[in-house]
N, C-alpha and C positions, 0 to 999 in steps of 0.2 A: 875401036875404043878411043873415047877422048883422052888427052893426054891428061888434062887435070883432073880426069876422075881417080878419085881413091884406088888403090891397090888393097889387096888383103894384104899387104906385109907391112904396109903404111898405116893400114888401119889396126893392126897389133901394135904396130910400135906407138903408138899417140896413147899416153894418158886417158885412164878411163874422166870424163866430165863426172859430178854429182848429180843425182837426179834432183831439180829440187822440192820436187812432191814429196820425195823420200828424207828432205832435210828438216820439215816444219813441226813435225814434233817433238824439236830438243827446244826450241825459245819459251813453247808449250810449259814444258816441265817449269824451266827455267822460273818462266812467270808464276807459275804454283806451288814453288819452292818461295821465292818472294814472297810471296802471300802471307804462306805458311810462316815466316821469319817474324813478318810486321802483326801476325797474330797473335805471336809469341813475346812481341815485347813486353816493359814491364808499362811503358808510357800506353797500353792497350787493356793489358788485363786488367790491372788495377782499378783504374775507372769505370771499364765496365762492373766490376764486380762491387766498385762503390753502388754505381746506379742498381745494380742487381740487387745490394742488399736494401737498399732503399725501398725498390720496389715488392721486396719480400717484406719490407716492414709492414707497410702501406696493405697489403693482402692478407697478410696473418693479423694484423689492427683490424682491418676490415671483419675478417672470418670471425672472429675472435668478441667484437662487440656484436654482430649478429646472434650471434649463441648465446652471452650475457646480456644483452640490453635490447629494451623498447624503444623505438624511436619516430616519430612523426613531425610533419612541417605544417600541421596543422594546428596550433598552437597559436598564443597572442599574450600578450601584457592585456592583465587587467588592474582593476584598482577602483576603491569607490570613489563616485564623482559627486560632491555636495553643491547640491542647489542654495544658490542665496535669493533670501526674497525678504522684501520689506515687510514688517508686522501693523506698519500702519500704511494709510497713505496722504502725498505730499509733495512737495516739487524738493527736489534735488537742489542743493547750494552750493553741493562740492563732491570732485568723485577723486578717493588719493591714489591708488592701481588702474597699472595700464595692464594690457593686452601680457598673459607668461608672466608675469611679474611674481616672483616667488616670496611668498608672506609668511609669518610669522604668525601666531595662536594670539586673538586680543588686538592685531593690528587692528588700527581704523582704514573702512571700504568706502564707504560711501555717509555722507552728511544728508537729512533732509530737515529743508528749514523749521526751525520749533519755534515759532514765533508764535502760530494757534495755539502749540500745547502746550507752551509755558503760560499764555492769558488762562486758556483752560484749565490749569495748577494752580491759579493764583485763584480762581473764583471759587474752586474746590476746596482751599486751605481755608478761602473768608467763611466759606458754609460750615467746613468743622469747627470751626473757632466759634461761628453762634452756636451752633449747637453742644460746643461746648459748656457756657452760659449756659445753656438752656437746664443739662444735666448739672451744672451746679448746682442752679437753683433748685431744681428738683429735689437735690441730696439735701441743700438745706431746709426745703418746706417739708421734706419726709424727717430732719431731726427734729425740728419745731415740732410735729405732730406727736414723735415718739416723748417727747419732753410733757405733751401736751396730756396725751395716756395716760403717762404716770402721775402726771397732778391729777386728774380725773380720779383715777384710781387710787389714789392717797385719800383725794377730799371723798369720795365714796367710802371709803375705809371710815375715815371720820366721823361722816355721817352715818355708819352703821352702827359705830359705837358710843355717837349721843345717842340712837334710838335703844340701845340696848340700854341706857344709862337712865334715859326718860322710861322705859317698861318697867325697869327697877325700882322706880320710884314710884308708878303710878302702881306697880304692885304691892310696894309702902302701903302707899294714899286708902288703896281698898280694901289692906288688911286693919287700917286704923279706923277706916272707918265700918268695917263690919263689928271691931270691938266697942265701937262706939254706939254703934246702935244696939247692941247688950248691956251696955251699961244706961242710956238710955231709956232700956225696958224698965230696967230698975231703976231708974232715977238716980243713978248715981251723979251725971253730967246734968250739967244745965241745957238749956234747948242751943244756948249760945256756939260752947262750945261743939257740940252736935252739926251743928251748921258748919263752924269751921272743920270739920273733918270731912263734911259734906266737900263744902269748895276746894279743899285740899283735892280731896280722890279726883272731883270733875278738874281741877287745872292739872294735875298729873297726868290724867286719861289724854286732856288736847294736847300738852307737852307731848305725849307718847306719839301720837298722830301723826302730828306734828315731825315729830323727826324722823317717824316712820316715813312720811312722804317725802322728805328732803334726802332720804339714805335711798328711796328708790328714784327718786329725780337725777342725784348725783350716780346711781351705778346705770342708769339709760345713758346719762351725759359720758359714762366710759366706752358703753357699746358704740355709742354716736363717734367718740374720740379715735377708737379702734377701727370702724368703718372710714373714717376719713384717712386713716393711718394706712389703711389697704389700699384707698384711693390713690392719695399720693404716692404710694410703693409702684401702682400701675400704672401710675403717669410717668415716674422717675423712671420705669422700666423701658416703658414705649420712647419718652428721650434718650437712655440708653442706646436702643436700638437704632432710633434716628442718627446717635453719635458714632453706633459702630457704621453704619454706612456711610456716614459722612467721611471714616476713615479709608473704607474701602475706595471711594470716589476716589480722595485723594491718592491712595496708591497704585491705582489704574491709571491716573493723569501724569503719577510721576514715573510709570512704568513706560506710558505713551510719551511722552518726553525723553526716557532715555532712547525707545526706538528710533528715535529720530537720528541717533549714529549705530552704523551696521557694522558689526564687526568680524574679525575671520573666525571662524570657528575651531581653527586647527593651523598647524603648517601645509604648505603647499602652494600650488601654483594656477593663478588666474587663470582658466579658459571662458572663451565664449562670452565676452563683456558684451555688454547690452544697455549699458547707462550712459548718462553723461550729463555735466552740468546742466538745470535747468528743465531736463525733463520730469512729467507728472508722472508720480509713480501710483499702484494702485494694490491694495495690500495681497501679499503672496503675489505677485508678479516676479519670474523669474529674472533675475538681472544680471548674475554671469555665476559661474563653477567656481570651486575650489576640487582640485586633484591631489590630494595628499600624497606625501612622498611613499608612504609605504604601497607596497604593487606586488603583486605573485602571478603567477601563470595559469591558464586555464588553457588544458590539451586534450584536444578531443583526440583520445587513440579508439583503436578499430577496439568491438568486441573481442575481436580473435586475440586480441594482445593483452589481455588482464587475469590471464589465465593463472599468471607469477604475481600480477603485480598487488603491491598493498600497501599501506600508509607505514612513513618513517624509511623508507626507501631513497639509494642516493641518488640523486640525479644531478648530470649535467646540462648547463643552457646557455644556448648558442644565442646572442642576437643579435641579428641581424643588423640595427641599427649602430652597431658597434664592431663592423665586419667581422662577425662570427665570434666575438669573444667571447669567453667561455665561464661561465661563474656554477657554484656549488650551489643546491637545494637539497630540498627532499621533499617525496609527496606527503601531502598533510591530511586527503583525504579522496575519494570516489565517488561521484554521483551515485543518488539512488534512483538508478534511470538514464534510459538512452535523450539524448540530446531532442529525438524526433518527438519524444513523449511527451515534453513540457514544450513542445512549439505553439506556437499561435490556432494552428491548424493539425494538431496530432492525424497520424495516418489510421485511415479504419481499414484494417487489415481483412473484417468480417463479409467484407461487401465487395462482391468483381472479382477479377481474378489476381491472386495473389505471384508476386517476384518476389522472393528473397532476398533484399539487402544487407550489406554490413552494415551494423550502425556504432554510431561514435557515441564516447560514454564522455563527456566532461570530467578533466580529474584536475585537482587544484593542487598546485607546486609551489610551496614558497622558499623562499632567497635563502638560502645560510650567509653567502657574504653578500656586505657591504657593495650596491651599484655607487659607479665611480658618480660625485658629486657635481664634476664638470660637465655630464651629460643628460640633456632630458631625458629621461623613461618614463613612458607615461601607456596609459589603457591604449590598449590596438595595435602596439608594434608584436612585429612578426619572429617569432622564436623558434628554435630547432631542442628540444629538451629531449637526452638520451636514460631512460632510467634505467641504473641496474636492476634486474629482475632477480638472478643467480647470485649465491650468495659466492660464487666462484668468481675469485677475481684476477684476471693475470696482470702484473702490472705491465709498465708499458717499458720497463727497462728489461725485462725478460723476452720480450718480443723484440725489441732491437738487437740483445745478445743472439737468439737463435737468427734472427736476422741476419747479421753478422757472420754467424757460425758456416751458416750456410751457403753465404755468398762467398766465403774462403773457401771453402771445399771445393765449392763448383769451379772458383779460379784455379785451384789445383788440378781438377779433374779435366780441367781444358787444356791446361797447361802440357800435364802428361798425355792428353789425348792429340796434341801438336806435334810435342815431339816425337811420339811413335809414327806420325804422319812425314814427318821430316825423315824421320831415317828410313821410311820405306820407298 
């Protein structure tokens, strides 16, 4: 036996060694206990259970507007877009808006030289002005003739009453002288007198004639007086007329003169200018837009979403051009008709074989508030509009409360689920 080798009395007496396989799981614990500790802090729970409740907001917001509200990114700013065009045509003198240039209702747009259509008013005004002469004159040769009538028919009157006057007499003349020739028979008169009762009745008879033809000369000369009375009524008429067109001339020349400055037609904001000094314009030629400030939304939601929905409903809208800011509406109304029905090319659904599509309905949303004034909004920008559908509303301080609620609990419930972990 080697001398250095162990003995069994040497090998009892030595200190048992640790095995160290059998030492590595107390650092184990050790380190799971730590854990357990920094799990437990409050610089741990707390925060998380900030972020928890946060993120409970955010899910139950989410859950929550799903149930009450429609929503699509299908949507856009619209707004009528007014075409300007010239009413005559002309060259260009002056153009006062640029390019977005935000105007006012009445501003002056655009000048076109009125040099023709002022010569053209002046040669208009000189043609009314004869013809106004002309209807002068007419009104006066039409009172001349009316003045003319009534002497006619005065001196007619007259002459009907010498001839009534001459009948009277010469109806005298024939009754004296039929007594005269009764007396005559008997010889009461001489032949002398006889004679004169004779020439009596014959100059009474021409006298009667006589004024008989002068009372019918003078009532033809009234019918003649009255015919030319009519005449000149219809010549006075026809100048009339020539006068009133000479009127309208002129108010078409001064109408074409004032076109010659274009004006805005409203508030809003220049797009799409197309003028500029010097060029020939040529009438209804379009020369740039007006966009007026007022704008609402057009949202195409699916069929399946209109099932709640209906006019006077609240809605929120997102836009985009305004990182997602958020403004009040409500819908104003609902197509009568899917989007595809009124296209250019409607789908004929009767012919081939048919797919089933969703189709979108256009619904029109206008503004309750006021868009901020510092920003363009104009037709085509992109909008996110949520409509309440439900008339169930939770608000959104009830959603953070149980948000809240919940996120304490759970820090509790983690809290006590640690510590039971620790002391085990």
């Amino acid at each position: 036996m080697n001398e250095n080798s162990p003995t069994p009395e040497s090998q009892q007496n030595q200190p048992v060694q640790p095995n160290p396989t059998l030492s590595q799981p107390a650092p184990e614990k050790k380190n799971n206990g730590e854990t357990l500790r920094k799990l437990n802090s409050p610089f741990f729970i707390w925060p998380a259970a900030i972020v928890l409740a946060i993120l409970l907001y955010l899910g139950l917001a989410l859950f929550i507007d799903t149930l009450t509200h429609e929503s699509t990114d299908d949507a856009f700013i619209a707004g009528h877009i007014v075409s300007i065009a010239p009413r005559i045509s002309g060259q260009v003198s002056a153009v006062y808006v640029l390019d977005n240039q935000l105007v006012r209702s009445n501003d002056l747009l655009v000048e076109i030289d009125p040099a023709d259509y002022a010569t053209a008013l002046s040669q208009k005004q000189a043609s009314q002005s004869s013809e106004e002469s002309n209807f002068k004159a007419a009104i006066a040769g039409y009172k001349l003739m009316e003045v003319k009538v009534t002497t006619a028919e005065a001196t007619a009157k007259e002459s009907q009453a010498d001839a009534d006057a001459a009948a009277a007499t010469a109806a005298r003349a024939k009754a004296d002288f039929a007594r005269a020739q009764s007396l005559r028979t008997d010889e009461t008169i001489s032949a002398q007198e006889f004679d004169q009762a004779k020439e009596a009745t014959d100059q009474a008879e021409a006298n009667f004639n006589s004024a008989k033809q002068k009372a019918d000369a003078d009532e033809s000369k009234v019918a003649e007086s009255k015919a030319q009375l009519e005449a000149v009524k219809a010549e006075s008429d026809a100048v009339f007329s020539q006068l009133n067109e000479s009127k309208t001339a002129v108010d078409t020349a001064q109408l074409n003169l004032s076109y010659t400055k274009i004006f805005a037609p409203g508030d809003g904001r220049v797009t799409r200018k197309q003028v500029e000094a010097g060029d020939y314009l040529q009438t209804g030629q379009t020369i740039m837009s007006i966009v007026p400030v007022e704008v609402w939304v057009v949202a195409n939601f699916k069929e399946s979403q209109l099932k709640k929905m209906k006019p006077n409903q609240k809605v929120l809208v997102a836009i985009d051009a305004l990182g997602g800011r958020k403004f009040r509406a409500h819908v104003d109304s609902v197509q009568a008709g899917s989007g595809a029905a009124f296209s250019l090319l409607p789908p004929e659904n009767a012919t081939g074989n048919f797919v089933k599509v969703i189709q979108r309905v256009p619904v029109k949303i206008i503004f309750d508030d006021a868009l901020p004034a510092d920003h363009t909004i104009g037709p085509g920008l992109s909008v996110t509009p949520s409509v309440q559908v439900s008339s169930f509303d939770f608000p959104d301080w009830a959603i953070a409360l149980i948000a809240i609620v919940l996120a304490v609990a759970s820090a509790f419930a983690f809290q006590k689920f640690l510590n039971r972990k620790t002391e085990a």
